[in-house]
PDB file with one MODEL, atoms N, CA, C and O in Angstrom:
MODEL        1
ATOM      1  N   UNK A   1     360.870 115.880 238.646  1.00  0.00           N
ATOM      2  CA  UNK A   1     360.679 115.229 239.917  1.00  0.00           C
ATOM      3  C   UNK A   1     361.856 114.281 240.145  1.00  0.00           C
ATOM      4  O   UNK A   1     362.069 113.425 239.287  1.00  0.00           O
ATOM      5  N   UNK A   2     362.428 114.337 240.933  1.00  0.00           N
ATOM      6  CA  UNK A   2     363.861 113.179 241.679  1.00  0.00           C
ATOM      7  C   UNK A   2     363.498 112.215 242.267  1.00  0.00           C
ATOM      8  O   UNK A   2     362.513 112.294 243.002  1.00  0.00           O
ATOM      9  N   UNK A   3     364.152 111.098 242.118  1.00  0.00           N
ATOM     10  CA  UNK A   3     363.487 110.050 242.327  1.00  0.00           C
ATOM     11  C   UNK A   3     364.515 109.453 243.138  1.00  0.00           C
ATOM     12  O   UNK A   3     365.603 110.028 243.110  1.00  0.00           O
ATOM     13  N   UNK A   4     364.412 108.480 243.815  1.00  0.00           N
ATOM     14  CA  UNK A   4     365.289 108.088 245.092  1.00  0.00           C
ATOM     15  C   UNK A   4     364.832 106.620 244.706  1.00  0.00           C
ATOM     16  O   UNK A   4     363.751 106.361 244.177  1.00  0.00           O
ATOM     17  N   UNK A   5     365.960 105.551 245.098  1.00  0.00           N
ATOM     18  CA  UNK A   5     365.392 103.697 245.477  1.00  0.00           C
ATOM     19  C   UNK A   5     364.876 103.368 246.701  1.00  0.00           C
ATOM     20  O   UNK A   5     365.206 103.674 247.847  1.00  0.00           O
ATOM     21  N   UNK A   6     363.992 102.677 246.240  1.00  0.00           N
ATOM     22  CA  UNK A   6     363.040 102.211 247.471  1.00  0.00           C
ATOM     23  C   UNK A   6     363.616 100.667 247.521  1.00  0.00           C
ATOM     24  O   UNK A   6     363.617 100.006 246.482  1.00  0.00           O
ATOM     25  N   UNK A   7     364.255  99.942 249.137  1.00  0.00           N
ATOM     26  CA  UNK A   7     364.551  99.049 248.964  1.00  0.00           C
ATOM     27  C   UNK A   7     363.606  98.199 250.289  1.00  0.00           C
ATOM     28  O   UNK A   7     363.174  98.614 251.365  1.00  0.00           O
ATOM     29  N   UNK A   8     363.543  96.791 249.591  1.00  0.00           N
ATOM     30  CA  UNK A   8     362.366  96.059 250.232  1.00  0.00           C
ATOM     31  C   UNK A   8     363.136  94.357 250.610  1.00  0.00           C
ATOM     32  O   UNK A   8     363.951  93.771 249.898  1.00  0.00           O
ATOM     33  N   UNK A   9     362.572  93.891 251.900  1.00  0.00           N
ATOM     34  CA  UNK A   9     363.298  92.061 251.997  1.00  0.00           C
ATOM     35  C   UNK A   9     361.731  91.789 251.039  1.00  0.00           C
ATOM     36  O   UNK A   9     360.783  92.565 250.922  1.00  0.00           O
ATOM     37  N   UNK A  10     361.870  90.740 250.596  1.00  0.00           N
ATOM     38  CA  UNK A  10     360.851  89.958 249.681  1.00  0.00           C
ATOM     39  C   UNK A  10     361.455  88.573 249.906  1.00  0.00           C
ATOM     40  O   UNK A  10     362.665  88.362 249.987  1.00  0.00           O
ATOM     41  N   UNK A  11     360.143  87.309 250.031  1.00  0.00           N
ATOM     42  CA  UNK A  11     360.839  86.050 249.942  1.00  0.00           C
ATOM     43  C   UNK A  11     361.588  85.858 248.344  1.00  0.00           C
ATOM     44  O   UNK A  11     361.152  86.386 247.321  1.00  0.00           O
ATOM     45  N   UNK A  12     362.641  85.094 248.412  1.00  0.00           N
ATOM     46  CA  UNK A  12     362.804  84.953 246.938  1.00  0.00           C
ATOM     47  C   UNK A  12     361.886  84.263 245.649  1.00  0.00           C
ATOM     48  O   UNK A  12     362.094  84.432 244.447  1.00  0.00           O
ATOM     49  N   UNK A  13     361.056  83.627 246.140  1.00  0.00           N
ATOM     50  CA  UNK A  13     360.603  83.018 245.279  1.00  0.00           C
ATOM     51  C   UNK A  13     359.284  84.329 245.034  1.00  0.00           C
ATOM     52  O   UNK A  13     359.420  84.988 244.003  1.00  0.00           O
ATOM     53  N   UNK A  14     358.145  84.660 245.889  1.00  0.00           N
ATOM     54  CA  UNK A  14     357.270  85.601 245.841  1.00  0.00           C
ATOM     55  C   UNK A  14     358.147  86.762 244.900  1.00  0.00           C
ATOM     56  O   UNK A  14     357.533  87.189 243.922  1.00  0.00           O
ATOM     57  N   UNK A  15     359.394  87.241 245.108  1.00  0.00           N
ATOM     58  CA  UNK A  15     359.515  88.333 244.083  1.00  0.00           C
ATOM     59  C   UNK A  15     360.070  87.711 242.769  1.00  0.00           C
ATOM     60  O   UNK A  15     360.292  88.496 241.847  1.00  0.00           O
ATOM     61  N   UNK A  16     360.297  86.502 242.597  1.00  0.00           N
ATOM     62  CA  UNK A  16     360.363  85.948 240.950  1.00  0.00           C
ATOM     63  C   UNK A  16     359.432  85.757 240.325  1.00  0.00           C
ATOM     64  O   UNK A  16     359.523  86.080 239.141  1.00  0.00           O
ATOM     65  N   UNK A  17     357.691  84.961 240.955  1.00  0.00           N
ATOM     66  CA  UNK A  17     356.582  85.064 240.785  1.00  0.00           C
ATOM     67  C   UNK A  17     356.295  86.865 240.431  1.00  0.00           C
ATOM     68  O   UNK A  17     355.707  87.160 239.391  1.00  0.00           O
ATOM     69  N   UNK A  18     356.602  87.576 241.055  1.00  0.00           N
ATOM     70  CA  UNK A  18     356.118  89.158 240.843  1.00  0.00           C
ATOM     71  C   UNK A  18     356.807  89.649 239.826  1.00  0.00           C
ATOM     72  O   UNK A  18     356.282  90.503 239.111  1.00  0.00           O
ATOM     73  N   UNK A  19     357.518  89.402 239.693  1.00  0.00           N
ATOM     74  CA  UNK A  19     358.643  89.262 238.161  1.00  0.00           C
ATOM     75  C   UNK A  19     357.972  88.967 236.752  1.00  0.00           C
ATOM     76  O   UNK A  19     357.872  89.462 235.629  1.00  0.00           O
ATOM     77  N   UNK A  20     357.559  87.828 237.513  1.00  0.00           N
ATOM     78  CA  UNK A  20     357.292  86.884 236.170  1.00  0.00           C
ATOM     79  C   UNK A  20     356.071  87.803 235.812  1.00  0.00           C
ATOM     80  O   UNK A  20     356.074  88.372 234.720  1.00  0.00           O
ATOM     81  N   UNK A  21     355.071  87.965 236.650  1.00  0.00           N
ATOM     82  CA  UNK A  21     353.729  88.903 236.501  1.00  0.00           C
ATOM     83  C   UNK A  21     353.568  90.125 236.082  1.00  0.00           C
ATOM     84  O   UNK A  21     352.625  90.628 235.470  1.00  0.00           O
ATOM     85  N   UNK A  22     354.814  90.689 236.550  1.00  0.00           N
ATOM     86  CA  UNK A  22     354.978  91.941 235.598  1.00  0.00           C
ATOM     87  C   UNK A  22     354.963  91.923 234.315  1.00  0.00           C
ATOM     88  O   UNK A  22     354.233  92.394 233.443  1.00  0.00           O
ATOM     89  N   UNK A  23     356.478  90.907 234.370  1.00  0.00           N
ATOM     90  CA  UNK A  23     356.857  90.689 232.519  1.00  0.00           C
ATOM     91  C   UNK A  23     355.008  90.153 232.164  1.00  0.00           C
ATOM     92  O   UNK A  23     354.337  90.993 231.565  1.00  0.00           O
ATOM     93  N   UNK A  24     354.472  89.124 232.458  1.00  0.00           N
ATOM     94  CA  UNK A  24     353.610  88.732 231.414  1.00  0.00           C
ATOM     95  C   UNK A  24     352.243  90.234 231.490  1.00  0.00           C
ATOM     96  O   UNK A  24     351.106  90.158 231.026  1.00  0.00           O
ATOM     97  N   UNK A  25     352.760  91.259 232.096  1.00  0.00           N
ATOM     98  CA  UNK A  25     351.761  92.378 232.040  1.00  0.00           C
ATOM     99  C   UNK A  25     352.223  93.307 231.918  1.00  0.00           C
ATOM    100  O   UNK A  25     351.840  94.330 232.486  1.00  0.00           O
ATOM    101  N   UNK A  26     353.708  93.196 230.720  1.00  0.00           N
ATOM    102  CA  UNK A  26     354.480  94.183 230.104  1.00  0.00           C
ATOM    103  C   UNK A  26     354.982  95.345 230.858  1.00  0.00           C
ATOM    104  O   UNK A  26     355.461  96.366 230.365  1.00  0.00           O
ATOM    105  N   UNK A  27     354.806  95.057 232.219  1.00  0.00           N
ATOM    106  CA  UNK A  27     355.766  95.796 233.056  1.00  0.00           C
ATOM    107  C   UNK A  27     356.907  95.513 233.992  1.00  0.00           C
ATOM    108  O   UNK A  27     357.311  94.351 234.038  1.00  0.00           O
ATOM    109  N   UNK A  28     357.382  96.270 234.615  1.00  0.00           N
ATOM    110  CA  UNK A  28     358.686  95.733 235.423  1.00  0.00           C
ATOM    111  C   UNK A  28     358.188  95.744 236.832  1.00  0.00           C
ATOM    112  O   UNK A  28     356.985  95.704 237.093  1.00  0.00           O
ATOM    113  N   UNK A  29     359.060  95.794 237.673  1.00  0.00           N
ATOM    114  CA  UNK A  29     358.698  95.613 239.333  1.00  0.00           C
ATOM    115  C   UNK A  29     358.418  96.866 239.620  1.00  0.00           C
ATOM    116  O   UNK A  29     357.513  97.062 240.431  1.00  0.00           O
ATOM    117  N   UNK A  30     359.333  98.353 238.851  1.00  0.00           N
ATOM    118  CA  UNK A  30     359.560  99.239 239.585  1.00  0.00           C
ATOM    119  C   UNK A  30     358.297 100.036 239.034  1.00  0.00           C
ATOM    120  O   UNK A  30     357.856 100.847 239.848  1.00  0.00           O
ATOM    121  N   UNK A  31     357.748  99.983 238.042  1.00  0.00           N
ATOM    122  CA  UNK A  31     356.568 100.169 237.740  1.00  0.00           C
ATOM    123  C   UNK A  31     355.341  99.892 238.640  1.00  0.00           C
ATOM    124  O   UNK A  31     354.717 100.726 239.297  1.00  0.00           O
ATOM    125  N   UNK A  32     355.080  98.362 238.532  1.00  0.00           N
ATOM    126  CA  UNK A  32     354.356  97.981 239.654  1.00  0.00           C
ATOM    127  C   UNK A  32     354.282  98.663 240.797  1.00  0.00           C
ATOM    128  O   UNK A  32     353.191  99.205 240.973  1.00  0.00           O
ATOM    129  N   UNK A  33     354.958  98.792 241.504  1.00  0.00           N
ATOM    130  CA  UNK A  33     355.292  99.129 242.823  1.00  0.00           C
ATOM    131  C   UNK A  33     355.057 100.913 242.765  1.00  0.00           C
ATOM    132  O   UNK A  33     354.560 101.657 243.611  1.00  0.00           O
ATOM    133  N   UNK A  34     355.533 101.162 241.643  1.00  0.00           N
ATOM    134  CA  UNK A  34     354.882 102.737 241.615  1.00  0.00           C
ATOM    135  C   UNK A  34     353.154 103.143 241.393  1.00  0.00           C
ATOM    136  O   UNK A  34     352.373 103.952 241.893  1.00  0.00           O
ATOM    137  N   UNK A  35     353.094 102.045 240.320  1.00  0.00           N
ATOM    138  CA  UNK A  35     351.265 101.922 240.673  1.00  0.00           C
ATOM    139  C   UNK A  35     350.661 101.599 241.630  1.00  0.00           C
ATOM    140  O   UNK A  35     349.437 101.695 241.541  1.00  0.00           O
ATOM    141  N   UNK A  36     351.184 101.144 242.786  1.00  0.00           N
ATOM    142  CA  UNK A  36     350.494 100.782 244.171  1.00  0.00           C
ATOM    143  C   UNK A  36     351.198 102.097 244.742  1.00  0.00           C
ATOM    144  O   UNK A  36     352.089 101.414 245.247  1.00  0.00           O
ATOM    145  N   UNK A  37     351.457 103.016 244.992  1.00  0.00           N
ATOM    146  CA  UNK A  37     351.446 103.842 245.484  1.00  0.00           C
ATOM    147  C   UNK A  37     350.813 104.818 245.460  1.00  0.00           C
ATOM    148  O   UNK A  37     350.106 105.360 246.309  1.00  0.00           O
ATOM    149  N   UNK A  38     351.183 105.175 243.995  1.00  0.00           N
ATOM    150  CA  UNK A  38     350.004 106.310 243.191  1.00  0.00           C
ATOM    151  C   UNK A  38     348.764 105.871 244.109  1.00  0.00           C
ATOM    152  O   UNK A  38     348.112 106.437 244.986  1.00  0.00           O
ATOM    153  N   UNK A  39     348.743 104.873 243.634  1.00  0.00           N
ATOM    154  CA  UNK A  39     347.163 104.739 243.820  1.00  0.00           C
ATOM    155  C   UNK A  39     346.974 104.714 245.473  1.00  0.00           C
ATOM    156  O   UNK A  39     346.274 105.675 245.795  1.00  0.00           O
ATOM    157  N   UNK A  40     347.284 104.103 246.358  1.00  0.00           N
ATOM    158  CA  UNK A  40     347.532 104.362 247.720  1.00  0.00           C
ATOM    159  C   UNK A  40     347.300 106.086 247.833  1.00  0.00           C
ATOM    160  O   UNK A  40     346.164 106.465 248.118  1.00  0.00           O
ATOM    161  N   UNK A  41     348.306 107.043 247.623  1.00  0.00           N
ATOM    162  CA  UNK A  41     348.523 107.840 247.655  1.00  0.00           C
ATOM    163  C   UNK A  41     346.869 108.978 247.410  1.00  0.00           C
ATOM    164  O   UNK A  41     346.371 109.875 248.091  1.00  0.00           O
ATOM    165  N   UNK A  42     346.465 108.281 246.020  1.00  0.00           N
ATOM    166  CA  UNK A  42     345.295 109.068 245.303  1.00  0.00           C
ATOM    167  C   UNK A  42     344.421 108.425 245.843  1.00  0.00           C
ATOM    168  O   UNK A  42     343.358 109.003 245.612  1.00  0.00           O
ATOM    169  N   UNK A  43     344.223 107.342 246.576  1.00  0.00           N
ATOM    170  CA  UNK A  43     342.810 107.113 247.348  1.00  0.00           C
ATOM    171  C   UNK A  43     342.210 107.074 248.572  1.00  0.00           C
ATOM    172  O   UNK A  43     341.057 107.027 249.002  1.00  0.00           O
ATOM    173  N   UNK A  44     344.208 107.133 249.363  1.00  0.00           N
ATOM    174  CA  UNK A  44     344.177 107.160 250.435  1.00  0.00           C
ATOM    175  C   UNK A  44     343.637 106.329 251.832  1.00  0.00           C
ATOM    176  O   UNK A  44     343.181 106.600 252.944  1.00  0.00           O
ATOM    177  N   UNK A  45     344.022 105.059 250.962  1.00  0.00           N
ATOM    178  CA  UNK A  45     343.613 104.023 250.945  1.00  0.00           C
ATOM    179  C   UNK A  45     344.339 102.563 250.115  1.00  0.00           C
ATOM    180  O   UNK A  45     344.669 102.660 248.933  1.00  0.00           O
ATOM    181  N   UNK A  46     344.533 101.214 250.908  1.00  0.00           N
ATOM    182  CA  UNK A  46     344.966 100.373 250.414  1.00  0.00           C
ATOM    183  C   UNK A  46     344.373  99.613 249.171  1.00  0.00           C
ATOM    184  O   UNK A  46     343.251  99.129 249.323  1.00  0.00           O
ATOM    185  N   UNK A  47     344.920  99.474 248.114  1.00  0.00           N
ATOM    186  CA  UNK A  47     344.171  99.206 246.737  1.00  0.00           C
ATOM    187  C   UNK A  47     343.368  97.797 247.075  1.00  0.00           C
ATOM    188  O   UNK A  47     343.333  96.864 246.272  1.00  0.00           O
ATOM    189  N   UNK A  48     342.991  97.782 247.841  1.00  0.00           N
ATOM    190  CA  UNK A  48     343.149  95.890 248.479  1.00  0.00           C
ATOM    191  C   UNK A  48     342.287  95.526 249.875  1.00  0.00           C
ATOM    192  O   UNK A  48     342.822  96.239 250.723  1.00  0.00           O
ATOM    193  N   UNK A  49     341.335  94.852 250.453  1.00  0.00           N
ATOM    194  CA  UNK A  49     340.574  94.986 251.456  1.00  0.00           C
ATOM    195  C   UNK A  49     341.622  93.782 252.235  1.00  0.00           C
ATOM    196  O   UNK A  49     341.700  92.691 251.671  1.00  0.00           O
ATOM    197  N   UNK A  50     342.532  94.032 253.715  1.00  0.00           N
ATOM    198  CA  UNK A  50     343.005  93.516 254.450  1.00  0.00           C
ATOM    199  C   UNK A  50     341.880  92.739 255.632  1.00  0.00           C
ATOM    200  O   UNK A  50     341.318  93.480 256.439  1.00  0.00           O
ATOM    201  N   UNK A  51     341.642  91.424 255.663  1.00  0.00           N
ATOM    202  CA  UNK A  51     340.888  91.306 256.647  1.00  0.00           C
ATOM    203  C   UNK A  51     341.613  89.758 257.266  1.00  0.00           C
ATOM    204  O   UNK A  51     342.255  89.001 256.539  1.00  0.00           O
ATOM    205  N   UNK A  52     341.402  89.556 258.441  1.00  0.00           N
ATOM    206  CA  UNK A  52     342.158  88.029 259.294  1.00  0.00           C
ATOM    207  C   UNK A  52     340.702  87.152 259.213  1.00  0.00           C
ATOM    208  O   UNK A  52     339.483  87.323 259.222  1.00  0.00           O
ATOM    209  N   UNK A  53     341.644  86.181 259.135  1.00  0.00           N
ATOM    210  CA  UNK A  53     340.601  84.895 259.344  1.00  0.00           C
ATOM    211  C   UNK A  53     340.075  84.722 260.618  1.00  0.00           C
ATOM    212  O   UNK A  53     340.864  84.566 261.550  1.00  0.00           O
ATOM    213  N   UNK A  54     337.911  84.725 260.982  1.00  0.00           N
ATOM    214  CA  UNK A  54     338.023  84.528 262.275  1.00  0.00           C
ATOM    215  C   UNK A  54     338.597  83.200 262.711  1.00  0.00           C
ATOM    216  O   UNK A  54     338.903  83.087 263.897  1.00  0.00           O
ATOM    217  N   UNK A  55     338.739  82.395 262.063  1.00  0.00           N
ATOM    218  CA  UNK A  55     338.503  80.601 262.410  1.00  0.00           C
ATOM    219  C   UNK A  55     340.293  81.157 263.512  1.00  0.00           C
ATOM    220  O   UNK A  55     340.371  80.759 264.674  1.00  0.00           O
ATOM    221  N   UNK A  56     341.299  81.898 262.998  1.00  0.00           N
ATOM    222  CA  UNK A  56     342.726  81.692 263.920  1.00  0.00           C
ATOM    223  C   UNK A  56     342.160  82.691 264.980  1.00  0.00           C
ATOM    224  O   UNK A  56     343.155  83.221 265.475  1.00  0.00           O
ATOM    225  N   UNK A  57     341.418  83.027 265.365  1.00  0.00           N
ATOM    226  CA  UNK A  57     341.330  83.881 266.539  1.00  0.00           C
ATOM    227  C   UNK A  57     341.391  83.686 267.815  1.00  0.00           C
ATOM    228  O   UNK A  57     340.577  82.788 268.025  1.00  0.00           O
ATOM    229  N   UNK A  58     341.926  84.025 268.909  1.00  0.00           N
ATOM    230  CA  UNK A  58     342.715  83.584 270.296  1.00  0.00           C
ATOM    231  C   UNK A  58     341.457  82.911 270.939  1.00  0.00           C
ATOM    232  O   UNK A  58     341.613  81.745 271.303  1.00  0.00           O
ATOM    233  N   UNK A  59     340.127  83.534 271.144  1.00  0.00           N
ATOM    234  CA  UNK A  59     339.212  82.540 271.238  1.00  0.00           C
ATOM    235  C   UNK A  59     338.881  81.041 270.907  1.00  0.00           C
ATOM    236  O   UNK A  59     338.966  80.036 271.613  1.00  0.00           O
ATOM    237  N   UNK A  60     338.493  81.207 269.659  1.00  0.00           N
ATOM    238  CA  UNK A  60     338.553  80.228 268.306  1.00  0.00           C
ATOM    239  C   UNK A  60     339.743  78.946 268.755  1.00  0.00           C
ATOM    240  O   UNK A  60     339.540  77.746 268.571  1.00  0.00           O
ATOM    241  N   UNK A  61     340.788  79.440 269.272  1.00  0.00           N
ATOM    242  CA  UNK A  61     342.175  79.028 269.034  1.00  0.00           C
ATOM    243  C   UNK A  61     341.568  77.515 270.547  1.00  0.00           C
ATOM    244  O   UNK A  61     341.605  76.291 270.672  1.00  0.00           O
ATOM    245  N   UNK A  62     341.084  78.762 271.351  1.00  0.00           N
ATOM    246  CA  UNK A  62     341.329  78.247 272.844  1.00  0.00           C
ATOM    247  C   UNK A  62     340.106  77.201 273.222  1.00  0.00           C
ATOM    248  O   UNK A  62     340.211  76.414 274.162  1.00  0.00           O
ATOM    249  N   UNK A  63     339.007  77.277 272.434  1.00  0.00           N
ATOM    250  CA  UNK A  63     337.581  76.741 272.259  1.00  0.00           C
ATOM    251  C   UNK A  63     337.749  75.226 271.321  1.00  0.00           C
ATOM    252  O   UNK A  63     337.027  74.274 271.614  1.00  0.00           O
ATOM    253  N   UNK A  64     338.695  75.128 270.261  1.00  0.00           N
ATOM    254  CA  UNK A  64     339.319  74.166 269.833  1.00  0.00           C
ATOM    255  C   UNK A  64     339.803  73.195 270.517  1.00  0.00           C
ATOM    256  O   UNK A  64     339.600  71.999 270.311  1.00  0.00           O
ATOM    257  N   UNK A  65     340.710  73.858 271.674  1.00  0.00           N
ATOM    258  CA  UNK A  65     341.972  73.167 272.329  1.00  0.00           C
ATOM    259  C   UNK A  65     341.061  72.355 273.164  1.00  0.00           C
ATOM    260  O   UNK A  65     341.319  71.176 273.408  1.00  0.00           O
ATOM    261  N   UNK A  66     340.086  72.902 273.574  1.00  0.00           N
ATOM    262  CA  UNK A  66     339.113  72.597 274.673  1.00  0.00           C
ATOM    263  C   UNK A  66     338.540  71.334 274.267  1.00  0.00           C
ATOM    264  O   UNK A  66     338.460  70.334 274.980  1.00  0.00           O
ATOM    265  N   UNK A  67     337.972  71.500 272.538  1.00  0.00           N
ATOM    266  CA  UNK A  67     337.324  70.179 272.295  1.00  0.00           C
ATOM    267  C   UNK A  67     338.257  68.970 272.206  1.00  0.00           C
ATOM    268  O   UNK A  67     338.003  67.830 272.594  1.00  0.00           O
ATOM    269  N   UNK A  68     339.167  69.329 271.738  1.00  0.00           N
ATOM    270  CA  UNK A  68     340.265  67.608 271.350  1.00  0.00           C
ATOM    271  C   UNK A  68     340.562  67.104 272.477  1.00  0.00           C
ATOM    272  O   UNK A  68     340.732  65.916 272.748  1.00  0.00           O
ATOM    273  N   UNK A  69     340.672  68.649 273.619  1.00  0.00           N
ATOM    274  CA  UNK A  69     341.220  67.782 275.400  1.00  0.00           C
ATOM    275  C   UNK A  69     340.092  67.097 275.671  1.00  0.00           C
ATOM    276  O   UNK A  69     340.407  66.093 276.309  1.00  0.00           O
ATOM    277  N   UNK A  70     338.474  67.179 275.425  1.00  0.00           N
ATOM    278  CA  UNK A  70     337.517  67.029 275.751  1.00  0.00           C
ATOM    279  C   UNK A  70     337.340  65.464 275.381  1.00  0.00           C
ATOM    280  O   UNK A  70     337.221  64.503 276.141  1.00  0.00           O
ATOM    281  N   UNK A  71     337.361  65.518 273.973  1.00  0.00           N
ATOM    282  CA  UNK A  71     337.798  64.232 273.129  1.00  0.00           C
ATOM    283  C   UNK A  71     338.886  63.360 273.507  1.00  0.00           C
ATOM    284  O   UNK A  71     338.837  62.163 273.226  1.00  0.00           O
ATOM    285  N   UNK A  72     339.906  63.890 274.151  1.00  0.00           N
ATOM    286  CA  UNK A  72     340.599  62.668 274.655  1.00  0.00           C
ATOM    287  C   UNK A  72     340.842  62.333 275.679  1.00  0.00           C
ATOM    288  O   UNK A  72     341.755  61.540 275.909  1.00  0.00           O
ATOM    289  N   UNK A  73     339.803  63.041 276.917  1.00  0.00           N
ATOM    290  CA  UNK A  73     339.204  62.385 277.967  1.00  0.00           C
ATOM    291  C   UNK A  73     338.382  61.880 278.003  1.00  0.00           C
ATOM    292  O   UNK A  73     338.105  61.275 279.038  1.00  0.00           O
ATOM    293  N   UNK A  74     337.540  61.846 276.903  1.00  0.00           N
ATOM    294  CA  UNK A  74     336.189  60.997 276.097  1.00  0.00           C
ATOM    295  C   UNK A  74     335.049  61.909 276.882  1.00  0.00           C
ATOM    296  O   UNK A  74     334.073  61.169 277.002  1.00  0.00           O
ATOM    297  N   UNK A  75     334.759  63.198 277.465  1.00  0.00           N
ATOM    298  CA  UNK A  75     334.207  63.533 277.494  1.00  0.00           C
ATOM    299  C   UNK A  75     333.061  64.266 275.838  1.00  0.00           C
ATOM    300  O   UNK A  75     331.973  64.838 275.760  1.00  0.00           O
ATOM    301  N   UNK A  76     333.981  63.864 274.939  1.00  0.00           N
ATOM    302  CA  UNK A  76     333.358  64.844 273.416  1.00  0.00           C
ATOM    303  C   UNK A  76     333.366  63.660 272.801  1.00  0.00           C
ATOM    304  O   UNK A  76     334.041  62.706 273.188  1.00  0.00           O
ATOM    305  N   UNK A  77     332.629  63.653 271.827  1.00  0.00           N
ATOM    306  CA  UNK A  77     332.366  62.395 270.862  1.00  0.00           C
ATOM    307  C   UNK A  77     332.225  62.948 269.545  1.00  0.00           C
ATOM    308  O   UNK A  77     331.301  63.730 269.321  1.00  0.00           O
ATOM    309  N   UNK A  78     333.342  62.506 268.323  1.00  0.00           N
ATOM    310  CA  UNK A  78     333.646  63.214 267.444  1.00  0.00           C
ATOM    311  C   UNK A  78     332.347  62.244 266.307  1.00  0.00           C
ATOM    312  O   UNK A  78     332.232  61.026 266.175  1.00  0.00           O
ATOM    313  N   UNK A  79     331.533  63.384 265.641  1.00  0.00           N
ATOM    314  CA  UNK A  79     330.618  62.736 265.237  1.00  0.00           C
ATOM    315  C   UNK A  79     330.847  63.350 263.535  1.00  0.00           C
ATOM    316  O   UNK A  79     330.397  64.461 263.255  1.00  0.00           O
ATOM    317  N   UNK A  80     331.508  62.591 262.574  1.00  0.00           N
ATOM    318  CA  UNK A  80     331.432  62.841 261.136  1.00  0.00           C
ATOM    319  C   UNK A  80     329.949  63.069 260.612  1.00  0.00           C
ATOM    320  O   UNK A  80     328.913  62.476 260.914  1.00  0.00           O
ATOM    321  N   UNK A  81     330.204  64.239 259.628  1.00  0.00           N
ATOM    322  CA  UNK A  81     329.314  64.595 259.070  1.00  0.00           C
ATOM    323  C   UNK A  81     329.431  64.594 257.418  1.00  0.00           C
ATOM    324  O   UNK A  81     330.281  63.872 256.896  1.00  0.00           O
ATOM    325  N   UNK A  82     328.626  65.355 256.667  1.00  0.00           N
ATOM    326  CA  UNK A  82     328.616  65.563 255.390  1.00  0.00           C
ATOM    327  C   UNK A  82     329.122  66.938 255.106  1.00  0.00           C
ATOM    328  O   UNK A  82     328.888  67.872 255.873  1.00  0.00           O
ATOM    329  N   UNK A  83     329.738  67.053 254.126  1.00  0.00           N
ATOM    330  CA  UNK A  83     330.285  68.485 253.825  1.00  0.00           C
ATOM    331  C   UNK A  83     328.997  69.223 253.534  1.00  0.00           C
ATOM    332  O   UNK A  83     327.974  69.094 252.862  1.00  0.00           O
ATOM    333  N   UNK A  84     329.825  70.443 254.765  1.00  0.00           N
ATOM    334  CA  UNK A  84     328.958  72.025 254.728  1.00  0.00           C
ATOM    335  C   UNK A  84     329.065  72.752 254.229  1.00  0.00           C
ATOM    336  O   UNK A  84     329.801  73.565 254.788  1.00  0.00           O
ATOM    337  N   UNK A  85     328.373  73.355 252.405  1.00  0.00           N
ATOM    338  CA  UNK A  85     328.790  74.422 251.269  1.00  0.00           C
ATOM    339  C   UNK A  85     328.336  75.715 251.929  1.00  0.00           C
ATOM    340  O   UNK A  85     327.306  75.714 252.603  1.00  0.00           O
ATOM    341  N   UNK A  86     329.056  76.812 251.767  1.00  0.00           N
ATOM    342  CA  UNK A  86     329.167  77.919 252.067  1.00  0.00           C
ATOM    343  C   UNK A  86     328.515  78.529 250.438  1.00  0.00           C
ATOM    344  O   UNK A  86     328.892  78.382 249.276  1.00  0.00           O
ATOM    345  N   UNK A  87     327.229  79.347 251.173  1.00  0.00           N
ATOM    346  CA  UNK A  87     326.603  79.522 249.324  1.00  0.00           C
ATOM    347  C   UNK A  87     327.068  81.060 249.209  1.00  0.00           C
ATOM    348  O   UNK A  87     326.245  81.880 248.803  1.00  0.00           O
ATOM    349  N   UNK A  88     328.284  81.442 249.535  1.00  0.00           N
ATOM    350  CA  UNK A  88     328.786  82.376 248.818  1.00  0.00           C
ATOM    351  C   UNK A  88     329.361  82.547 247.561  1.00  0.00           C
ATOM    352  O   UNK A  88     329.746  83.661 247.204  1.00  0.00           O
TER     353      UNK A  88
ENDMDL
END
């Protein structure tokens, strides 16, 4: 099988961290990067569940803006509370 380079921008620091993670998991980058494919490839599917945060959502975003303008026409009254645990 022939093999060709795959070339990628990476921040610098994120691919020295990925570096470092390889080495301490006795592999290299180009390894890595071939195991996320394989596996991509064989599952047909991202090894990894991609999902966005709702809290940044253009709604979310615009419903925010609303309260602080609200608040600093003194129509909103910012009332402190006690921290809310999420029992996940």
């Amino acid at each position: 099988m022939s093999q060709i380079n795959l070339s990628v921008r990476v921040d610098e620091k994120d691919k020295k961290n990925f570096e470092n993670f390889c080495n301490e998991t006795g592999m290299n980058i180009s390894v890595a990067i071939n195991m996320f494919i394989k596996t991509v490839l064989r599952e047909h599917k991202l090894p990894f569940e991609i999902k966005s945060d709702p809290f940044y959502t253009e709604s979310n975003i615009k419903h925010l803006e609303k309260i602080v303008e609200d608040m600093k026409q003194g129509k909103a009254k910012f009332v402190e509370h006690d921290l809310i645990e999420d029992d996940e």
